[in-house]
TITINU-482408 format. One record per residue (C-alpha): residue in three letters; x, y, z. Coordinates in pm, whole numbers, plus 50000, padded with zeros to 5 digits. Layout:
BEGIN
alaXYZ ...
//
This chain:
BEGIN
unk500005000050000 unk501475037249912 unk502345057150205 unk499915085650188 unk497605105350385 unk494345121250273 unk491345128150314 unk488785100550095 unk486905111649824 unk483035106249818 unk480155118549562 unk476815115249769 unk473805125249616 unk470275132749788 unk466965143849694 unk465545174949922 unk461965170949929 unk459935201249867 unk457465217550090 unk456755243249766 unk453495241849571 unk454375234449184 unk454685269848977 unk454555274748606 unk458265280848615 unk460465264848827 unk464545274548836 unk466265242048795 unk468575243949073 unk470575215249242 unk473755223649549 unk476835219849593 unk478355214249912 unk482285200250060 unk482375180050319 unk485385171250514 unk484845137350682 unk486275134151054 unk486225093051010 unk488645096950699 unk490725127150863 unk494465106150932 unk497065129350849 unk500795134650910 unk499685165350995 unk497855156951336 unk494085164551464 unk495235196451588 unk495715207751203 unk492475196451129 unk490555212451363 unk492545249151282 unk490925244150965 unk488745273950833 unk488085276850498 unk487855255150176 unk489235274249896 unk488105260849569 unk487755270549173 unk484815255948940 unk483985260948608 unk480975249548361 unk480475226148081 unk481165256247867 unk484155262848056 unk482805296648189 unk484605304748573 unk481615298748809 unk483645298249116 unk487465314349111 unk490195304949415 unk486645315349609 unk486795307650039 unk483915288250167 unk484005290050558 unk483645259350713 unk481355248251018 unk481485219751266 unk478415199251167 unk477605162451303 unk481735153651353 unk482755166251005 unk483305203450852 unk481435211550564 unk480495240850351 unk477115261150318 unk475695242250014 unk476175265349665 unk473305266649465 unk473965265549097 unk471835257948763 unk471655221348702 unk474315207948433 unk478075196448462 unk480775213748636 unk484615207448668 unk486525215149011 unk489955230748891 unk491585241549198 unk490695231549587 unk493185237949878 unk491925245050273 unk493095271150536 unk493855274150907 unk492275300651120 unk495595323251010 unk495335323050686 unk497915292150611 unk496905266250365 unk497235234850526 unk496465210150260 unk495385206049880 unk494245186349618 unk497105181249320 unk496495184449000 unk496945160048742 unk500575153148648 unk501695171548929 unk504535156849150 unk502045147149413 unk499625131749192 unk500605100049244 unk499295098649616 unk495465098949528 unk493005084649362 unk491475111949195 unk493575144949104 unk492195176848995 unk490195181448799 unk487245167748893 unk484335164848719 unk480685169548875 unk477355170848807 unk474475190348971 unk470745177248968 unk467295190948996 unk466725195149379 unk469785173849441 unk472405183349686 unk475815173149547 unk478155168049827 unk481965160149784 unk484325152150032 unk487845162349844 unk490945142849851 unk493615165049980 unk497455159750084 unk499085177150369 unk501635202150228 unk504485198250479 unk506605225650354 unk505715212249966 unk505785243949719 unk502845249049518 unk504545239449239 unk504445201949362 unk500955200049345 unk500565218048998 unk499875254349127 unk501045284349037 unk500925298749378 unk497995296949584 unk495945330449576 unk493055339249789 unk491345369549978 unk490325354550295 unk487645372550461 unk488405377850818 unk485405364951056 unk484135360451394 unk481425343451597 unk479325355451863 unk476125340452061 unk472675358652122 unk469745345052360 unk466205362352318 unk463875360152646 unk460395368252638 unk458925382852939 unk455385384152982 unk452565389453274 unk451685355153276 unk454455335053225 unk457445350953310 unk460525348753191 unk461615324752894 unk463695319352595 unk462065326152291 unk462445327851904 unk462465360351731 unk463345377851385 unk467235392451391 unk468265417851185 unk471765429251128 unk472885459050997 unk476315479350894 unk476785513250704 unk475955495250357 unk472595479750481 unk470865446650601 unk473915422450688 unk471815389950825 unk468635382950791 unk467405354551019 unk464755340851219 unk466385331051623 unk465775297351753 unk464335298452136 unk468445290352250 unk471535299052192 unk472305314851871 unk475415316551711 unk476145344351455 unk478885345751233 unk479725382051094 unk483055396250907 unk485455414651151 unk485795445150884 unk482565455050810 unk481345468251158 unk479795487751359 unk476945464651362 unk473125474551456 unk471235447951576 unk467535445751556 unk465605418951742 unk461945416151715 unk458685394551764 unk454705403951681 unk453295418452023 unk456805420552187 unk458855454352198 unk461765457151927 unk465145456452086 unk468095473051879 unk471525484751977 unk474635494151801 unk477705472051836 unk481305477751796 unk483295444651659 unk485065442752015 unk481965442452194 unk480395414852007 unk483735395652072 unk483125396652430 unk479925373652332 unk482015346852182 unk481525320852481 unk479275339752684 unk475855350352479 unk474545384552485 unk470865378452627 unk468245400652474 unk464745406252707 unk462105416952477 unk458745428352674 unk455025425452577 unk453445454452408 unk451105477552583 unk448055487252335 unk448785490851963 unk448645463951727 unk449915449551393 unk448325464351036 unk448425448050748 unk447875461950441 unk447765444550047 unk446075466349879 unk444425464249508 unk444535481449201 unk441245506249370 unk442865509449702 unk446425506349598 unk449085531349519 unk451985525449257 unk453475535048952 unk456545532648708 unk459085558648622 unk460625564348290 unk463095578848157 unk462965570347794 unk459335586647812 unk459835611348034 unk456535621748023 unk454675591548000 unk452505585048333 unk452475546048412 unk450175544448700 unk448115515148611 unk451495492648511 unk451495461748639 unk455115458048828 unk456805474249080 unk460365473248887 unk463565489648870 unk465915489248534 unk468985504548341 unk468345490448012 unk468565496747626 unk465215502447445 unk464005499847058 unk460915505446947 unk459515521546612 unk460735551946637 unk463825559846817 unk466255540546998 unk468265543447364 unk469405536547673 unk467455544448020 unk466195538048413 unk463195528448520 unk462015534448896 unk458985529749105 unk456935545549348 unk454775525349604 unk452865540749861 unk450525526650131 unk447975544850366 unk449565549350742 unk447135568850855 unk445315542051095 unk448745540251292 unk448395566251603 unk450715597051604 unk453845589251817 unk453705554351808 unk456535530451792 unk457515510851516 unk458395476151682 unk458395459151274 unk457705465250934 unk457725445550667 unk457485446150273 unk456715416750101 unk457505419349732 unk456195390049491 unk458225383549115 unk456005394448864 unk455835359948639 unk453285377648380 unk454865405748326 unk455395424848001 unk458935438648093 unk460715410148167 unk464075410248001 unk465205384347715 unk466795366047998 unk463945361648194 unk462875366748561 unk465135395548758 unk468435398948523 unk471705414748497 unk474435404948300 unk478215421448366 unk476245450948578 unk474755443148949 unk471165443048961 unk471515455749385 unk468305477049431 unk467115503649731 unk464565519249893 unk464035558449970 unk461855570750112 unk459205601249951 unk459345632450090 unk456865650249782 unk453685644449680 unk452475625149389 unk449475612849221 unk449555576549095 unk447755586548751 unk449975616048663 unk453085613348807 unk456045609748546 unk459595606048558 unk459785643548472 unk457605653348796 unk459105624849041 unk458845635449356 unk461715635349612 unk463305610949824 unk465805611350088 unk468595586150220 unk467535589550545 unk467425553850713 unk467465538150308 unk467185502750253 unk470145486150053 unk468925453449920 unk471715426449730 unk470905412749402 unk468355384549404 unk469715351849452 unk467665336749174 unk465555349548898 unk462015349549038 unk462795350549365 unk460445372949588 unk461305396949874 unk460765397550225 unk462375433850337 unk462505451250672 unk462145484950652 unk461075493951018 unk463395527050985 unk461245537850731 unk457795533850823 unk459105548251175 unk460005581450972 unk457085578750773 unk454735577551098 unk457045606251311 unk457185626050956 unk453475622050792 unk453445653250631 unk456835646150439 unk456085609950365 unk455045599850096 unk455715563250048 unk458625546149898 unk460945545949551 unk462645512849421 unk465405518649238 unk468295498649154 unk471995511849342 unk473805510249021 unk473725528448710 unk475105500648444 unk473005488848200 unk471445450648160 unk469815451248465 unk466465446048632 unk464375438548927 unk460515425548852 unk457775427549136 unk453945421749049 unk452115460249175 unk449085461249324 unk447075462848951 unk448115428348904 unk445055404048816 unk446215380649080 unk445665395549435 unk448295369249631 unk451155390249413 unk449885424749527 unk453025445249718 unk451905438850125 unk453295455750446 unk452725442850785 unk453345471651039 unk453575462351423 unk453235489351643 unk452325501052014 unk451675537952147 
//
């Protein structure tokens, strides 16, 4: 037998079962996950190497040879004795792993898989690259062979040099109590939101125990929002030192029950609602009874003339039931992907090609009429408490969006409130968000926002 230590190779593939009704157009998306097996972990390099380890580094490309993943980190987590990735999602097809090598806590890669004709080659069974395929509602999971490098060079294992931007992260653990009349004191789950200069960080719902949360060291201060329908909303700023003090010992949150106010929801139709499309290619056109709630930078033909140009929306609901001075504990905008819709781009569902398709919301500070407002007599907005929003992770995915700063100036500010624009962050072209408005035939698509408040 060849002297060697690795870690064994294994392709397991699983069916998730759905909980999702069937649509008229599904995304045909399988995962990819690595999994790093403790019961095949024997190296030269000892347990306590293994257990330093961090982050799975790894390249991938696509049947058409198109870079999917490059020299990309992947933290790892502890799950069920082994370390494994967050699964990937990609498009169903055939991939290729190129390039796969994992790091310590410090940044030092530790071991790799060779490539083909390298010098270490010989050792396993199955050198890079490595070819995959990803099914329909299929997790993919792959346990890579790697060798310990032992003061090899890259060059031994048919690298180049290793290259990689580590992202540097941390850990820390959060509790939510509930405390009411009745009861007392106990843990509870709740909605967390976490927030830095650029916008909504994490988005997550807390399990009643102890939570961890894993956030990047470089990117704070963090805000952090906690909240639950008929509780008070807890939020404090955090410094990145002061959530380190929570890496053993959680911070426990104690959210209280609310005294009077309620929860509002509104989903309002094309009679009560209040939307309309921007322009700027027709500057004066009014687009109040369009059928999405979109944002774009696109190129546009038609008969006559030719060019590029932005499209925004404006969405408004009525506030007024919500007593003066009250306090926002959450608000939330659900958003639905407009299937039907007229606008969709030649790719289909929410697009962008080389350009981001990010999006935002401002709030209104002018007034506006739904049938005459154009992109020539767009009201204001300010940046005030804005809501930054990433692209969407798939096509026709909808949005769930907490904008609790918002509505809270929109209820202290009436008289400068005016709803909300969508617009995307960037200005490149080939880009586009699609959400159904509230003139949409089908009434389960209509923009809704559930406010919960108390006085």
């Amino acid at each position: 037998m060849r002297n060697r230590s690795f870690l064994i190779i294994a392709a397991i593939f699983f069916t998730l079962s759905s909980c999702e009704p069937d649509t008229e157009e599904v995304a045909l998306d399988g995962k990819l996950e690595f999994i790093l097996s403790d019961e095949s972990s024997v190296h030269s390099g000892g347990r306590a190497q293994e257990d330093s380890l961090a982050t799975l580094v790894a390249s991938l490309v696509d049947a058409n040879g198109d870079i999917v993943l490059e020299n990309t980190p992947l933290p790892l987590v502890d799950f069920g004795g082994a370390k494994v990735t967050e699964p990937i999602g990609l498009p169903t097809g055939s991939y290729t792993i190129t390039s796969l090598w994992l790091v310590d806590k410090e940044g030092k890669v530790i071991y790799a898989t060779p490539q083909s004709g390298s010098e270490q080659a010989y050792l396993v069974n199955n050198p890079l690259p490595i070819s995959i395929t990803i099914s329909e509602d299929e997790v993919t999971q792959i346990t890579p062979e790697v060798l310990p490098l032992e003061g090899s060079t890259p060059q031994a294992f048919g690298y180049a040099f290793f290259s990689f931007n580590i992202i540097p992260t941390f850990d820390f653990q959060l509790a939510t109590f509930e405390l009411r009349e009745d009861t007392g004191i106990q843990l509870t789950s709740a909605n967390l939101t976490v927030t830095n200069q650029d916008g909504i960080f994490v988005s997550t719902t807390l399990e009643a125990t102890t939570n961890k949360i894993r956030l990047p060291r470089e990117a704070g201060p963090y805000s952090v929002s906690i909240t639950k329908g008929g509780f008070n909303r807890f939020e404090e700023m955090f410094t990145v030192d002061s959530l380190l003090s929570h890496t053993e010992d959680p911070i426990e949150v104690v959210i209280t029950e609310l005294k009077g106010g309620g929860t509002l929801t509104l989903q309002p139709d094309a009679t009560t609602g209040k939307d309309a499309v921007l322009w700027s290619f027709y500057p004066k056109q009014n687009m109040g009874s369009h059928e999405d709630v979109q944002a774009q930078n696109w190129f546009w033909i038609d008969q006559t003339t030719r060019g590029s140009g932005t499209r925004a929306s404006l969405i408004d609901f009525d506030l007024s039931s919500i007593p003066t001075g009250s306090k926002i504990v959450s608000a939330t905008l659900f958003l639905y992907y407009n299937q039907s819709s007229v606008d969709v781009p030649i790719t289909g569902g929410h697009s962008y090609f080389n350009s981001s398709n990010a999006y935002q919301l401002n709030r209104i500070t002018g007034p506006w009429q739904e049938d005459a407002v154009t992109w020539n007599t767009k009201p204001q907005v300010t940046a005030i408490n804005r809501v930054l929003l990433p692209s969407p992770s798939s096509k026709y995915d909808d949005s769930t969006i907490d904008i609790t700063g918002l509505i809270q100036d929109s209820v202290d500010d009436p008289e400068n409130s005016h709803g909300l624009q969508l617009s995307l962050q960037g200005t490149d072209h080939y880009a586009a968000v699609i959400f159904a408005s509230s003139d949409h035939p089908q009434s389960t698509l209509h923009p809704k926002l559930v406010v919960t408040y108390h006085q």
